[in-house]
C-alpha positions as a printed NumPy array, in Angstrom:
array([[ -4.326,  -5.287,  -4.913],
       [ -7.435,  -3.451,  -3.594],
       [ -5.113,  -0.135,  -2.514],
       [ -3.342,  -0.428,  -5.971],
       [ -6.296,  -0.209,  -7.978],
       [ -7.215,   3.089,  -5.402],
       [ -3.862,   4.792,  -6.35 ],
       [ -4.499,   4.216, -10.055],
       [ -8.427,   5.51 ,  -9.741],
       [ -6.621,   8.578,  -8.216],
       [ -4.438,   8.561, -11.211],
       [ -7.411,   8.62 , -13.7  ],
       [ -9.326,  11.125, -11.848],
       [ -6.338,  13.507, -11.682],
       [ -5.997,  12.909, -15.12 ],
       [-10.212,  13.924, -15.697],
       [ -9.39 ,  16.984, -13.622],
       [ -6.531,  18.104, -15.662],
       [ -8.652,  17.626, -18.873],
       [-11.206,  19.048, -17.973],
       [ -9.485,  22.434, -16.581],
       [-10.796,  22.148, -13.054],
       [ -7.56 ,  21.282, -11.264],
       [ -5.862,  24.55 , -12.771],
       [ -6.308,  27.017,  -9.715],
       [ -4.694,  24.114,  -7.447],
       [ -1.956,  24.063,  -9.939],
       [ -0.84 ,  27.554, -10.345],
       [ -1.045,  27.823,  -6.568],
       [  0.768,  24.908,  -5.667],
       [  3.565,  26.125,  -7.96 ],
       [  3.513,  30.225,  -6.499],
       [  3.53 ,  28.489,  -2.771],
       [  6.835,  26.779,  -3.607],
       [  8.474,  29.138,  -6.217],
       [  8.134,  33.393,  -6.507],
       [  7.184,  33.704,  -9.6  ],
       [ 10.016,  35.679, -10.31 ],
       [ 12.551,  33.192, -10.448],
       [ 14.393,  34.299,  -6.882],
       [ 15.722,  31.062,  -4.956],
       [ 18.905,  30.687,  -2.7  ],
       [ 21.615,  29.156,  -4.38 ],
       [ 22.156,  26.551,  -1.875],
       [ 18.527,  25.834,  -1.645],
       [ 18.407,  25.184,  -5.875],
       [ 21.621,  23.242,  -5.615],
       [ 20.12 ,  20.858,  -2.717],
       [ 16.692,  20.568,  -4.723],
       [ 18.746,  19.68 ,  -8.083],
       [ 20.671,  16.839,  -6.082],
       [ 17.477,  15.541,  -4.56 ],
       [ 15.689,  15.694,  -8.012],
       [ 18.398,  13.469,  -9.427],
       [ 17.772,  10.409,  -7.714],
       [ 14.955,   9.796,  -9.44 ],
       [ 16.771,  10.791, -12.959],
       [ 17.395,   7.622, -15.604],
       [ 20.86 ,   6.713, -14.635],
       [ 20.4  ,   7.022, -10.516],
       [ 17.164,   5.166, -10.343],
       [ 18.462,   2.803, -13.085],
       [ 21.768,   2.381, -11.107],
       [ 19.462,   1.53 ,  -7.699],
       [ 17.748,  -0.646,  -9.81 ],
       [ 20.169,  -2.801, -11.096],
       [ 22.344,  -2.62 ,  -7.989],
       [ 19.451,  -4.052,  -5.789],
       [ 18.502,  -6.995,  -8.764],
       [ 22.961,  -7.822,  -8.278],
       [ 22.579,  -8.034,  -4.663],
       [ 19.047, -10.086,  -4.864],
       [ 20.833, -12.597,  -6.898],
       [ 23.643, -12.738,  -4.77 ],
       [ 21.433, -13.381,  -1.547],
       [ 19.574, -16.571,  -4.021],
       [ 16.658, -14.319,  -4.266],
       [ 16.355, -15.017,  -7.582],
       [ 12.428, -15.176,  -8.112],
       [ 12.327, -11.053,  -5.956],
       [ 15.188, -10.316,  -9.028],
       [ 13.44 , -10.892, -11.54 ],
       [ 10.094,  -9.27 , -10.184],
       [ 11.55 ,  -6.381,  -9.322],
       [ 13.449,  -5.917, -13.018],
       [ 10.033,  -6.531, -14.732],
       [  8.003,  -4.141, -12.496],
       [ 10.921,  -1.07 , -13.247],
       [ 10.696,  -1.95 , -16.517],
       [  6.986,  -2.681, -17.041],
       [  6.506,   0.744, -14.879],
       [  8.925,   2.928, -17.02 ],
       [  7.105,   1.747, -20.334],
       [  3.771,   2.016, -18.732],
       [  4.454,   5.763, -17.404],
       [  5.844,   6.898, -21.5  ],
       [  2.423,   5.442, -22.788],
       [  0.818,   7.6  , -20.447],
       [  2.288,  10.707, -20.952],
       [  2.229,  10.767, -24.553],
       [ -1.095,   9.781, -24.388],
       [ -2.297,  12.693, -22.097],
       [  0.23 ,  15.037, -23.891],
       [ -0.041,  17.743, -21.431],
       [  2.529,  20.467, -21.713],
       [  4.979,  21.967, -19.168],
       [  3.824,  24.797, -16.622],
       [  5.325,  28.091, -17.721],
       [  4.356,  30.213, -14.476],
       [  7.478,  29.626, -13.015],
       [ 11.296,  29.645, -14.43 ],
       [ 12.481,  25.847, -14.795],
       [ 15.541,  25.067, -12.557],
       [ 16.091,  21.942, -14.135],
       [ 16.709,  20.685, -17.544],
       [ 13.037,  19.003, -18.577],
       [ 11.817,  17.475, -21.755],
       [  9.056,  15.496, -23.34 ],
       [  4.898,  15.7  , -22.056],
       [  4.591,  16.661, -18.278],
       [  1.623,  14.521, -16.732],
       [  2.394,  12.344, -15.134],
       [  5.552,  13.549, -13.488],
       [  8.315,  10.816, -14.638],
       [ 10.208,  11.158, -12.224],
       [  7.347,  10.886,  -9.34 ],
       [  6.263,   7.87 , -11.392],
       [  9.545,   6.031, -11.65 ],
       [ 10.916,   6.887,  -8.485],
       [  8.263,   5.596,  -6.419],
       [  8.382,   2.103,  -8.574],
       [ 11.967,   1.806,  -7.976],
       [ 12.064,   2.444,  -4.545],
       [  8.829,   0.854,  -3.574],
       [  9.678,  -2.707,  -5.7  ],
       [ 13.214,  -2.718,  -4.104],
       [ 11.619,  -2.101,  -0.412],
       [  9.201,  -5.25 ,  -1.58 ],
       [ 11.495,  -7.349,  -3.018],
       [ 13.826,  -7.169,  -0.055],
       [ 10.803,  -7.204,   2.941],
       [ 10.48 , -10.648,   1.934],
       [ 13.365, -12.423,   3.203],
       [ 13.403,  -9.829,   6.078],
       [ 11.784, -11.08 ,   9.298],
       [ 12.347,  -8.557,  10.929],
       [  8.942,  -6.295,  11.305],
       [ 10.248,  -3.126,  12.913],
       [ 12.651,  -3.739,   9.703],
       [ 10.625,  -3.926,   7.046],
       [  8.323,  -0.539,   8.237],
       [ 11.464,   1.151,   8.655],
       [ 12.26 ,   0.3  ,   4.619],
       [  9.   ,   1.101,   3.257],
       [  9.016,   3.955,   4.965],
       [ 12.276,   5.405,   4.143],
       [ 11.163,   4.168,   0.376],
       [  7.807,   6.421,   0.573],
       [  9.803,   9.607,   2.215],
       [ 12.402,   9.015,  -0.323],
       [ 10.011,   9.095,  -3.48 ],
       [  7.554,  11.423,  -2.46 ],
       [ 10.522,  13.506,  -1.772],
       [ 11.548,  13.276,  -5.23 ],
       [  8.064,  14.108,  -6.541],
       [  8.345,  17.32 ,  -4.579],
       [ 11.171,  18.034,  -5.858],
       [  9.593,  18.411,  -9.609],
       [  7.732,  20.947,  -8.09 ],
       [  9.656,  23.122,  -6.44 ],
       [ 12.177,  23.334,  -9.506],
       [  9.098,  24.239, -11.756],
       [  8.965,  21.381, -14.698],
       [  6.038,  20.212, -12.928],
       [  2.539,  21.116, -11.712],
       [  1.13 ,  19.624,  -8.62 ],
       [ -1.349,  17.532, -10.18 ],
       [  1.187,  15.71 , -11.932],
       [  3.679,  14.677,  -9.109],
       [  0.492,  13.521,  -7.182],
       [ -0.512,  11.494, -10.349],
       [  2.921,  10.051, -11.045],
       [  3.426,   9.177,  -7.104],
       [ -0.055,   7.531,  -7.138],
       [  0.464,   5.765, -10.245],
       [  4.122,   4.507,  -9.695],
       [  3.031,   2.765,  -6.145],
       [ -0.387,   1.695,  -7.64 ],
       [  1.843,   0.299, -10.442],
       [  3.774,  -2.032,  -7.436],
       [  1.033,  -2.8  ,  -5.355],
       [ -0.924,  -4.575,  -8.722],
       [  2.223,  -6.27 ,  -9.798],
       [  3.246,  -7.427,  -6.577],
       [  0.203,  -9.527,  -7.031],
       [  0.246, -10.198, -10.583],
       [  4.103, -11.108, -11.325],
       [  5.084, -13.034,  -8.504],
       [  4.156, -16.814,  -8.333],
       [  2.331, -17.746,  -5.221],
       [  2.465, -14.147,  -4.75 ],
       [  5.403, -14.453,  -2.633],
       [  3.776, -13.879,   0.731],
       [  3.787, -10.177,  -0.011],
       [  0.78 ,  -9.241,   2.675],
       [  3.784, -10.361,   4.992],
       [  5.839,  -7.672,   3.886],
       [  3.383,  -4.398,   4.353],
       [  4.154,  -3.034,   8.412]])
């Protein structure tokens, strides 16, 4: 609960910062160290970026989603299924309201490699992708008993999303500030429900390596 509300402080400062102007300079150099300005990438690089971007898209994350709440149910995790469908959910929604209440446009330093609509902080994808793949590491640490186990899955669930966050950056819809504020937000997002929407609260400390 306590490291939720941390993420989602860093979330509202970020969001001060960007407001105010003084996280600019970090943006336009975080884009320029990933991107030349004039639009000059390798082919295979943009194609690998584009295919690592997508997993964190609507339909793949969606798709993860709703595979993981099938295979909960099947296991007679039925209570985890239901969790983790209201925390994707409840994330998604809570991640629109937020960017359309910030309403900050897209960078234009760089060329966009990527199709990209809608406000830009916080990242959606960063956001999303780090609810999905966090919730579905929680939901399934806790019928694991395995420790060794259950670090290896959040782990591979943090690479994976943070991964995805970088992505956003690196194809240019994106600034730095808000991949950092959607990755913060999206894991701050679990972390509080994982208290707050599980009875008995599931023995969740159990889960965390």
């Amino acid at each position: 609960m306590r490291l939720g509300i941390v993420c989602w402080a860093g979330l509202v400062l970020i969001a001060w910062l960007t407001a105010s102007g003084h996280i600019a300079r970090f943006d336009e150099q975080g884009l320029l160290y990933w991107r030349d300005a004039n639009g000059n990438v390798a082919p295979a690089m943009h194609e690998w970026v584009r295919d690592l971007t997508s997993l964190g898209g609507v339909f793949l994350r969606n798709l993860f989603a709703l595979c993981a709440v099938v295979a909960l149910l099947v296991l007679s995790r039925g209570r985890e299924a239901i969790w983790l469908a209201i925390t994707v959910i409840g994330g998604w929604l809570t991640n629109s309201a937020i960017k359309y209440l910030v309403d900050r446009p897209r960078p234009s330093l760089v060329s966009h490699l990527t199709e990209a609509s809608g406000p830009s902080f916080p990242s959606g994808h960063s956001f999303n992708a780090a609810v999905v793949a966090l919730a579905i590491a929680f939901a399934f640490n806790a019928s694991i008993t395995s420790r060794p186990l259950r670090a290896t899955l959040l782990t591979l669930a943090i690479v994976l999303s943070m991964a995805v966050a970088w992505s956003r950056v690196w194809l240019g819809v994106h600034y730095p500030s808000d991949v950092i504020a959607g990755w913060l937000g999206g894991a701050g997002w679990v972390l509080i429900a994982s208290i707050l929407l599980q009875p008995n609260r599931l023995n969740l400390r159990r889960r965390l390596p």
